[in-house]
N, C-alpha and C positions, 0 to 999 in steps of 0.2 A: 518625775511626775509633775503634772500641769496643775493648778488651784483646782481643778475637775477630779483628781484622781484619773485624770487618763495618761499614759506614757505620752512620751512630748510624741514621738514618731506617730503616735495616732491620728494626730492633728497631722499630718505631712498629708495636702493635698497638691498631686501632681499637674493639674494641671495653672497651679502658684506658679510654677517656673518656665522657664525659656524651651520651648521646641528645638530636638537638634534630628539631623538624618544622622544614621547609624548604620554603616553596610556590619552586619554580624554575619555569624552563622547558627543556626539550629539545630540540634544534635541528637540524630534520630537513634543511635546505637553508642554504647558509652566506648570510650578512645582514649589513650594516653593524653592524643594531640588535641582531645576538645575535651578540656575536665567538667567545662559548665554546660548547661544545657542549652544554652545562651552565650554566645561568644563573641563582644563587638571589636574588631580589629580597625575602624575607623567611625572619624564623627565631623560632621560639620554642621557650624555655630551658623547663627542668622546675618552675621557680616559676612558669611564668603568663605571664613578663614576654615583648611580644614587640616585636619590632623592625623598621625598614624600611632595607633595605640601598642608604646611597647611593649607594654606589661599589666597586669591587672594584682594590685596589690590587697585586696580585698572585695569580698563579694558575701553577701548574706539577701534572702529572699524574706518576703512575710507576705501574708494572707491580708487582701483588702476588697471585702464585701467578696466576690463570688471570682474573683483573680487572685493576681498577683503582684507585688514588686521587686524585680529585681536589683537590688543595689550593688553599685560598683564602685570602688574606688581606684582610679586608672593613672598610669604616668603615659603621655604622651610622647610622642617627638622633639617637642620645645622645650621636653625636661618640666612640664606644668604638671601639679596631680589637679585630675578635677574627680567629683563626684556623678557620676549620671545613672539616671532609671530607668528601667524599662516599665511600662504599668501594661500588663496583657489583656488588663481590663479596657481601656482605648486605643494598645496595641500599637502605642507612642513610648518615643523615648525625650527623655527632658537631660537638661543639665541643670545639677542641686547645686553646685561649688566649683569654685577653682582658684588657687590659690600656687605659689611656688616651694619645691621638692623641699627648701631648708623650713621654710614653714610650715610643713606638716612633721617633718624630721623633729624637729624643734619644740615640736606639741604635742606630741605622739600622735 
């Protein structure tokens, strides 16, 4: 909780963070092979550099004003975990973190 009494995530405004492209997919009927509704399998940062995402190690959604965010916590190809958002409400996706696999390993 923030001096406000608000949760800290309250305060997370997305567009505080860096813009990334995101090729996902969108998942009209539920599937083994797509569990989220939302599934980004690649992303590229504003230098160029782009990634392929091997795994999605966590995901939680929440309600903000009259959307959504979706949160992901991803390992890439480079073995990097980063954090990134979906906000359906501008319909952008951002990058929150990134950080290396023993360091999140090592922090829970």
């Amino acid at each position: 909780m923030t001096k406000t009494n608000q949760p800290i995530h309250e305060k997370m405004n997305a567009d505080n963070y860096s813009p990334i492209n995101v090729l996902s997919v969108f998942r009209g009927i539920p599937t083994e092979k797509l569990p989220y509704r939302i599934t980004p399998y690649r992303f590229e940062m504003k230098n160029g550099s782009s990634h392929r995402i091997k795994e999605i190690r966590q995901f939680h959604s929440d309600r903000r004003g009259k959307g959504h965010h979706y949160h992901y916590i991803i390992v890439a190809d480079n073995d990097r975990v980063y954090r990134i958002l979906f906000d359906t409400n501008t319909f952008s996706w951002r990058l929150i973190d990134k950080s290396s696999a023993e360091h999140v390993i090592a922090n829970g």
